[in-house]
N, C-alpha and C positions, 0 to 999 in steps of 0.2 A: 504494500500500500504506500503510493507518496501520503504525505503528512500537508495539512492546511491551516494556516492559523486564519480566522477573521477578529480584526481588529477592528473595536470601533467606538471612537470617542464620543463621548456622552456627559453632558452639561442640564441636568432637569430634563432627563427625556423618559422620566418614568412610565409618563402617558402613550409612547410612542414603542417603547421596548416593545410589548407583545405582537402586536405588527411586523416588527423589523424581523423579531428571532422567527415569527411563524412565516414569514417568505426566504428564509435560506433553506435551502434544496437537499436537508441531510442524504436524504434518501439515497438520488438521484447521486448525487456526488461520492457517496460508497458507490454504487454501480461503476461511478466512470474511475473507483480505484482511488479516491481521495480519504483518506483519518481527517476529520476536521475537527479543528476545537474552536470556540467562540471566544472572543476577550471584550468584556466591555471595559473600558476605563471610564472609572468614576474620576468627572473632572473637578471634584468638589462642589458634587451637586447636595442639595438642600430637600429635597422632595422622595427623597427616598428610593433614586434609579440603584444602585447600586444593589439594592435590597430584591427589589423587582428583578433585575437580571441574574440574580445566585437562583432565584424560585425558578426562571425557562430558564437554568441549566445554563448559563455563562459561567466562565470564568472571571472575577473580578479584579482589576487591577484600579488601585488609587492612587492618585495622583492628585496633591490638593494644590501644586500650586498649579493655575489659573493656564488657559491657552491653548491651541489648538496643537501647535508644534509639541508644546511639554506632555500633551496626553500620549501623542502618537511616539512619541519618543520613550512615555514610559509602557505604550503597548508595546511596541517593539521589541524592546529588551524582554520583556516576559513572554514574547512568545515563542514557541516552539519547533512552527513549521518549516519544511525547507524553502514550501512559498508559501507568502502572505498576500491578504486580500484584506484591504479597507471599505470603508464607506459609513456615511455617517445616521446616528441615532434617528433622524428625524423626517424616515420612511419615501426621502426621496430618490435612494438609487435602489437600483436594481438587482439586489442580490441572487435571486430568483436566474440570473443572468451567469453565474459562477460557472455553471460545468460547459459553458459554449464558453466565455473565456479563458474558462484555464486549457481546454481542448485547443484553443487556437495556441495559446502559452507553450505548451507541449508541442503541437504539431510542426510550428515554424522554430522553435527553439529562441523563443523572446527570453528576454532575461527581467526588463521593464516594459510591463504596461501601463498605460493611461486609457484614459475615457473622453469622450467628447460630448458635451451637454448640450453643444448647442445648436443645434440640427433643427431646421423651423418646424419640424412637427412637436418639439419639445420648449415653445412658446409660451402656452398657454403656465407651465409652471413655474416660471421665472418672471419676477416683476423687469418691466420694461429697464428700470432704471440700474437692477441688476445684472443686465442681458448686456446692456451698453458696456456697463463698466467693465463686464465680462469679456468680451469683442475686445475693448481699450487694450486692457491689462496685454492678452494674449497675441493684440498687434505686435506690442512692445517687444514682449517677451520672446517674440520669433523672429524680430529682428537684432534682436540682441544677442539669441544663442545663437542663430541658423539652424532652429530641431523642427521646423514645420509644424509644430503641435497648433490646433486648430484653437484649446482647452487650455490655457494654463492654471485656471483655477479648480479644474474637477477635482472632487475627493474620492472617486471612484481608484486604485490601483491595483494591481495584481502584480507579484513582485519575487525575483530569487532573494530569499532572505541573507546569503551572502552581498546583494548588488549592498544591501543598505548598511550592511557593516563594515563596508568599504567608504562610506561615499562622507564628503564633511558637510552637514546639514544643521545650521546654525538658526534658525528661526524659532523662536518659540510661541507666536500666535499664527493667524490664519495663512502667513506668509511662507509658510513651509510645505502649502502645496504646492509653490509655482516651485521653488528652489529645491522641493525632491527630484522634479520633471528635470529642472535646468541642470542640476548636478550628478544626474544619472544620464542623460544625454550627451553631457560636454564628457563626462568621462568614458564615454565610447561604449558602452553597454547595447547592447542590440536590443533597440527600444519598437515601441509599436502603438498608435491609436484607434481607437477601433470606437465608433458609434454608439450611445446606449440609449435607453428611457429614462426619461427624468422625469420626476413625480413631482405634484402639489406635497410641500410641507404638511406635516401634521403640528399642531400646536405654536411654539411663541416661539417669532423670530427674532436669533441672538445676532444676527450680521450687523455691524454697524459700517455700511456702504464707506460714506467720508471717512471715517479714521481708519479703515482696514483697507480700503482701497489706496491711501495717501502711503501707508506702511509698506503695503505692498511695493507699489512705485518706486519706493527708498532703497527697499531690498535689493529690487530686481539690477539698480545699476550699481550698486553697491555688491555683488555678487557678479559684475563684467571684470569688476576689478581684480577678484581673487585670484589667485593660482592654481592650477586644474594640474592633475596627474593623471594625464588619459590610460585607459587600460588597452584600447587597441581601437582602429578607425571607427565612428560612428554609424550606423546602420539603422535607417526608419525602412521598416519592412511594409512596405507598400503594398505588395501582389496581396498579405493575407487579409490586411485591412478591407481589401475589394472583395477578398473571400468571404467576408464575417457575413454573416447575414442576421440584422438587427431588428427586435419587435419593434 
């Protein structure tokens, strides 16, 4: 059996847990040969998620101090699998989606995956003003690494969990999606984007557009500047991205 961690940060998403754990695919994913275990990290939430996800059978990891980067950092290290799979509490990605990603993951030998949100059929879930910034951000960010990625902000990934113990990932709020992407592509890792569904939110939205969007921005050129230790030429697998075939 390969082994699977799903990692997924969670901020007051007690309301939302039973949803999330009941659309991952146990079943279907022992079939295609996967061990899966769940990780929720408690981000220092107040409403009792933590509690919620030990009852559907997660694994809990705490993490009190605050932020998106610090949760995923302390999923990380606790988890187990050789590949990892994120996405967040609050019933908008697609997990349901896992055993057609990790099949592609396997079949072309990606080592990083990402997701793409924003595909005009997936309109309707994203506020206008988040869609824009969304677009913004991700102009940026492809002209500043040259990785083509369509997404720079998805929290969707699927991942060798050696890429990420290799890789220097310094962000510890929302800006550590763009700089997984950018730091796993610049260091030559045979990366790949593939299309998903993206859901209406359930419950209370924690994004704050202006200061996370601003942070971002900061980041992204402030990570041109770094210094990169490539592991071997870069690689966006085009042919299987045409092969995915997306609800």
């Amino acid at each position: 059996m390969n082994t699977l961690s799903i990692v997924i940060p969670a901020l007051n998403e007690a309301e939302n847990l039973p949803a999330v754990m009941a659309s991952i695919p146990f079943a279907e994913l022992e079939e295609g040969g996967w061990r899966t275990e769940v990780l929720v990290v408690d981000n220092g939430s107040t409403d009792g998620t933590g509690d919620v996800a030990r009852l559907l059978g997660a694994r809990v990891v705490d993490q009190p101090a605050r932020g998106y980067g610090n949760a995923y950092r302390a999923g990380f290290g606790a988890a187990t699998g050789e590949v990892i799979a994120t996405g967040d509490a609050d019933r908008t990605y697609p997990f349901d989606a896992l055993p057609r990603l990790l099949r592609t993951l396997v079949d072309h030998d990606v080592e990083f995956m990402t997701t793409n949100r924003l595909a005009r059929g997936n309109s309707e879930a994203m506020k206008p003003s988040h869609s824009l910034g969304n677009h913004v951000l991700s102009a940026i960010s492809r002209s500043l690494f040259r990785n083509e990625l369509r997404d720079s902000q998805s929290g969707m990934w699927v991942f060798r969990r050696y890429v990420w113990q290799r890789l220097d990932v310094r962000s510890t709020g929302m800006s550590f999606s763009q700089e997984i992407k950018n730091a796993a592509t610049r260091a030559g890792y045979r990366y790949l984007e593939l299309p998903i569904e993206y859901r209406k939110r359930g419950g209370q939205v924690k994004l704050n557009a202006l200061r996370d969007g601003t942070e971002n921005l900061r980041q992204l050129f402030e990570h041109t500047f770094r210094r990169a230790s490539p592991v071997r030429r870069p690689m966006l697998l085009d042919r299987a991205a045409q092969e995915f075939d997306t609800v």
